[in-house]
N, C-alpha and C positions, 0 to 999 in steps of 0.2 A: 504493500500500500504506500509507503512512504517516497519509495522511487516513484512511483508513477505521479506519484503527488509532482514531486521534484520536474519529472520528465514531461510533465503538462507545462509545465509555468515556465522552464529554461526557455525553450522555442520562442514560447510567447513574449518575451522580457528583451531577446535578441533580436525578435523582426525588424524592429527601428532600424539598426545598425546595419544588418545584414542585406535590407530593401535596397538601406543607403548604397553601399558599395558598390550590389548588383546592378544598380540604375548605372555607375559611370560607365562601366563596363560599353554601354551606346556612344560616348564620349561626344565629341568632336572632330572635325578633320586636322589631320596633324599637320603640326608646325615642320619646321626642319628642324630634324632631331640632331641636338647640339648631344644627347646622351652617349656616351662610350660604350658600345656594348657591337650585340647582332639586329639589327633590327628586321621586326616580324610584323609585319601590317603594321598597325598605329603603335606597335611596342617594340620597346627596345630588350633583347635578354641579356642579363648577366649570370653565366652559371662561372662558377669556382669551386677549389678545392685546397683542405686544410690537411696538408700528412706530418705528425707530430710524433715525439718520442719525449716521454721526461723519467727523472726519477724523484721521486717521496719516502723520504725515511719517513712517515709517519702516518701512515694514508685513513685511518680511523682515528687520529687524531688523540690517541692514547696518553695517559700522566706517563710521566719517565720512569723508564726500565718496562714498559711496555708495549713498546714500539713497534709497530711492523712497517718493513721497508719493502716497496714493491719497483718496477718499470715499467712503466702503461707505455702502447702502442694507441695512435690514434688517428683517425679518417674523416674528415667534415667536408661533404660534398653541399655546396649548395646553390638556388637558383636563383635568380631576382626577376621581373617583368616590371617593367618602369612605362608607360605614358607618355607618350608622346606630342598632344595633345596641345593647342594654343590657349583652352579653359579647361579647368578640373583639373585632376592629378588623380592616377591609379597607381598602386604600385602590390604585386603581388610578391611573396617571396618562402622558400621552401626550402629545410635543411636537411639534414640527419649528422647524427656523431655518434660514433662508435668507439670505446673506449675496450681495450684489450690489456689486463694487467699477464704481468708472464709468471705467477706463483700464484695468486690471489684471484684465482678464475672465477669465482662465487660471485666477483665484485664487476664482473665485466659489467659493459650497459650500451644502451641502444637507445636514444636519446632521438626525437623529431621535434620540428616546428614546420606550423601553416599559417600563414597570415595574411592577410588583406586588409589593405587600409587605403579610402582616399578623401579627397578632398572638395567637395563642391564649391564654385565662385557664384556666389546666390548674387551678388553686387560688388564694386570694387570694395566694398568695405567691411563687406558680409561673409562670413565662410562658414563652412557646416565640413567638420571633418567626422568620418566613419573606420570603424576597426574591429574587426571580429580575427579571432586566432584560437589554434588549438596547439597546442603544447603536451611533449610524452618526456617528463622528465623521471631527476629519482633526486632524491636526499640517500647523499652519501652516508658511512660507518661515520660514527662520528660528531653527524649532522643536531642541533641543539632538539629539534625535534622527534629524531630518531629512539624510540626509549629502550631498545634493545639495543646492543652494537654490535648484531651478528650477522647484519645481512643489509645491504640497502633499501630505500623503500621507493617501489617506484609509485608515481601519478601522471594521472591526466587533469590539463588545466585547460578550460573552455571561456573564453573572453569575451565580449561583446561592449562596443562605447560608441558612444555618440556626444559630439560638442558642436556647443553654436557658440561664434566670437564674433565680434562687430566693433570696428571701432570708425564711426563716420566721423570723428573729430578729434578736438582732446579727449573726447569722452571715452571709453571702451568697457566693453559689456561682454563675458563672456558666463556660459553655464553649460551643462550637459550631468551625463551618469552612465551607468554601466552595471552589468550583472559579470560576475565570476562564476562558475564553478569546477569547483574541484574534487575528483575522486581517488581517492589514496588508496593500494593495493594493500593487501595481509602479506605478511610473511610468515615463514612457517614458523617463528616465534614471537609473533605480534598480532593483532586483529588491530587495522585501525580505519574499522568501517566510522570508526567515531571522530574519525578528523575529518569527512566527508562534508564539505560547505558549501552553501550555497550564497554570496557575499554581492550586496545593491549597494550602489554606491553614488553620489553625486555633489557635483562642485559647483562655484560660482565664483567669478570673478568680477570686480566692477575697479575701475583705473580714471585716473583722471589726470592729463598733462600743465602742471602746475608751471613747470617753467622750458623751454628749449630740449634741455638734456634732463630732466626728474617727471619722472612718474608716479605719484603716490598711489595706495591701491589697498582696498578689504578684499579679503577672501574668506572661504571657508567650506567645510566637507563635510560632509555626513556617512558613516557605513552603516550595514546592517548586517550583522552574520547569524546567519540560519542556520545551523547545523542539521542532515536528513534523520542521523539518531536524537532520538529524542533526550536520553543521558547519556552521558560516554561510559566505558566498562567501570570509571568508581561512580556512577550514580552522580553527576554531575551533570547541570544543565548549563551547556557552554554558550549558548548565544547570547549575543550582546547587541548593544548599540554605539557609534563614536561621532565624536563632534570634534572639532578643529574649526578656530576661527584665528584670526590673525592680519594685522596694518602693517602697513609700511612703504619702501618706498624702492624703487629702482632708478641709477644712475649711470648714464651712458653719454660721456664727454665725448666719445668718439667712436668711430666702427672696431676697435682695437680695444675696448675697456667695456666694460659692462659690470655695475654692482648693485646688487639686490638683495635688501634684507629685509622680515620681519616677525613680530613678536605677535603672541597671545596665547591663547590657553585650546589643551585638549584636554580629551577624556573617553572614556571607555566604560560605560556600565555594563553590568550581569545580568540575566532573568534570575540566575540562582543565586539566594543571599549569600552561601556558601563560599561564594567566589569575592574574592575584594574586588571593588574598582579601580582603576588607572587614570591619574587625571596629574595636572602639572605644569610648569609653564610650556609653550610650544614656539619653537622659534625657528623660522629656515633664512639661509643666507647662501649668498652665490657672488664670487667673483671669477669672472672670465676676462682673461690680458694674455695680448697678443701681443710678444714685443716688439719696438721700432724695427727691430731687423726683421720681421715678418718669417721668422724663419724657427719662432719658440713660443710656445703656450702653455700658461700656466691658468689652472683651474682649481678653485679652492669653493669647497662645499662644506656646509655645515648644518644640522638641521636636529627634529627630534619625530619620532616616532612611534608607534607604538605594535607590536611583534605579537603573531601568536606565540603561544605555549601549550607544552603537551605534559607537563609538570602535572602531579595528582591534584594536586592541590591549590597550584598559581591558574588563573585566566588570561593572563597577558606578561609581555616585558613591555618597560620601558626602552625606550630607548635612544642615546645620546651618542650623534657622532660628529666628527671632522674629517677632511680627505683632502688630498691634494695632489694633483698629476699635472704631469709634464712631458713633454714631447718637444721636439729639438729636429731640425733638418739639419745635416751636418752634411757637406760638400756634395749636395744632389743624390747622393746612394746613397747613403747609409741616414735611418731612423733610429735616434736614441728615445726613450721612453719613461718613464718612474712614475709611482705612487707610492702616497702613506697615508697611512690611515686609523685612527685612535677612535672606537666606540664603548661608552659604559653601556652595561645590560645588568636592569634590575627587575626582581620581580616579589614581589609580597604574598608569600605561600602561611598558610598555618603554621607550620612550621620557623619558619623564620624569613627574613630577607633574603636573597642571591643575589650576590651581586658579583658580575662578571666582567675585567677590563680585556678587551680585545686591540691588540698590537700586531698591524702588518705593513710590507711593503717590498715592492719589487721593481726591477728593473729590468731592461732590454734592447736589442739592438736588434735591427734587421736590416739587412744589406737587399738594396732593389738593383736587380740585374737590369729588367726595362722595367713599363707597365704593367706587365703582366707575371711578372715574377718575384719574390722575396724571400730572401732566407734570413729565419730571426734565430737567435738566442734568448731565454727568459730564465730569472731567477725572482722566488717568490718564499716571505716567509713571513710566518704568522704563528703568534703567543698569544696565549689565557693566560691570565693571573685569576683564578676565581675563588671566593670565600667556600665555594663547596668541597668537600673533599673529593679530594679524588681530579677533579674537576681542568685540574691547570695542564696545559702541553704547550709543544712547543712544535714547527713544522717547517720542513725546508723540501723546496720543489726547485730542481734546476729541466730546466726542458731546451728542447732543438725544433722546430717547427720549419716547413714550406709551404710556403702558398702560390699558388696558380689559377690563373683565370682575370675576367675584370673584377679588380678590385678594388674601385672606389664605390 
């Protein structure tokens, strides 16, 4: 009963999106396609491919002296259809990864994505964008949500959105929403029909151009999670409700700088008392600079949000981060690359608090033969510090990678 419940209402909640996208599909007659690719009547194709090697001393993410070290093989073929079109924009695009460990064959995985997304020009000023996607992922050994560490868990994740933005002046008006659902497979030592969601969502944005280069602007979101079990295996009722509101302002002196910050408050309530709420300040911020030399980008992120949880006891994490990546053009071929990144992760269980510091950051390089060629090196490494026992590791990934095909 409960599926079918489910399996009435998805279809029904997605048609918006899905109408949207298949209407462009009629398009326009095309422009002259400035796109890189093959071009196929009014589209352009981009197919490529990703052949990888790395190794991981720590691939389930284990405290020390528990380690296990593996070599994953890996294969990402995938496609794009881009639009060619003087109005609207389509853009189709389809993957797979295949990961192959060479001891730890349990863990291998087979990983897809489907996506469709475009864009309608209702007016110069007026846009309606559409997105519907199917996703075949897995949460690895390891993973915070994982509550066995003996086996990965794989899902399927079904998306659908639609947004209307408008901005005929200073003025600018955007809103829209979206449905998720997600179904999470059993493993032979887990049932986790009870992580099964089905997640409504919608935004709004309203902006107003105060001076030249400043934007000031309210926002704010609403979720809904519905879970298909009614309690999860301890008798818990996990759905909830979340609110996020938040002001502030956007700064962009020039096409090379762009800075966006703002403050206010979220929250997350429970149907079941038993579960605490999530609530707290909430604040996101964005700087994007591109340097004088046009030739390096730095991007700094900061923000707060809030996480499921598969804890007995907890409903939610908090959660608090910062990032920062860079990319670098050095002498025409060669691509250098970095990130770093610092998140706390709390959660308020019966039990007591968790609180978890997350420490990563990586680097890389890839040398371009022409266009259509690159060979990268990547090194990645990522620390817990967490008050839980047991709880803290530590992880080092060095990899080799090729790609081939258009890829931009």
């Amino acid at each position: 009963m409960t599926y079918q419940r489910w399996g009435m209402r998805i279809p029904y909640k997605m048609t918006a999106a899905a109408t949207l996208v298949a209407a462009l599909a009629a398009g326009q007659v095309a422009a002259q396609s400035r796109e890189d690719g093959i071009p196929v009547g009014t589209f352009v194709l981009k197919p490529s491919v990703e052949l990888g090697a790395r190794y991981d001393d720590n691939i389930a993410l284990e405290d020390d002296g528990q380690e296990e070290e593996d070599f994953i093989l890996s294969v990402a073929p995938t496609l794009k259809a881009v639009s060619t079109w003087r109005r609207h924009k389509l853009e189709f695009d389809a993957g797979l990864r295949a990961d192959r460990y060479l001891d730890n064959t349990a863990d291998n995985s087979l990983d897809a994505q489907l996506r469709a997304n475009g864009t309608v020009d209702v007016t110069r000023a007026t846009k309606i964008d559409g997105l519907v996607s199917y996703r075949r992922g897995h949460d690895n050994r390891g993973d915070d949500n994982v509550a066995v560490n003996d086996e990965t868990t794989k899902f399927d994740r079904y998306r659908s959105k639609i947004l209307v933005r408008s901005r005929p002046n200073r003025l600018g008006v955007q809103a829209g929403g979206g449905v998720t659902y997600a179904n999470f497979h059993d493993t032979d030592a887990e049932n986790n029909d009870d992580r099964d969601v089905v997640i409504y969502d919608g935004e709004a944005r309203l902006s107003y151009g105060v001076q030249r280069h400043i934007r000031a602007f309210v926002e704010g979101d609403v979720n809904r999670l519905d879970y298909v079990d009614a309690v999860d295996d301890n008798g818990l009722n996990r759905d909830a409700t979340g609110y996020a509101a938040r002001a502030g302002a956007t700064y962009f002196p020039s096409s090379q700088l762009q800075v966006s910050f703002g403050v206010g408050y979220l929250m997350r309530t429970f149907d079941d008392p038993a579960l605490d709420d999530v609530s707290g300040l909430d604040f996101k911020g964005s700087v994007n600079w591109e340097l004088p030399n046009r030739l390096t980008n730095l991007t700094l992120t900061t923000g707060r949000s809030i996480a499921e949880s598969t804890d007995a006891d907890a409903g939610a994490r908090l959660v608090t981060s910062v990032s920062l990546n860079a990319t670098h053009d050095l002498a025409r071929t060669w691509e250098l690359f970095g990130n770093l990144r610092y998140a706390h992760l709390t959660d308020e269980a019966a039990a007591g608090a968790t609180e978890d510091n997350d420490y990563s950051a990586g680097v890389g390089v890839d040398y371009v033969f022409n266009p259509r060629v690159k060979l990268g090196l990547t090194y990645d490494y990522k620390r817990r510090d967490s008050s839980d026992v047991g709880g803290d590791y530590s992880n080092n990934v060095f990899g080799v990678r090729l790609k081939v095909g258009y890829l931009n």
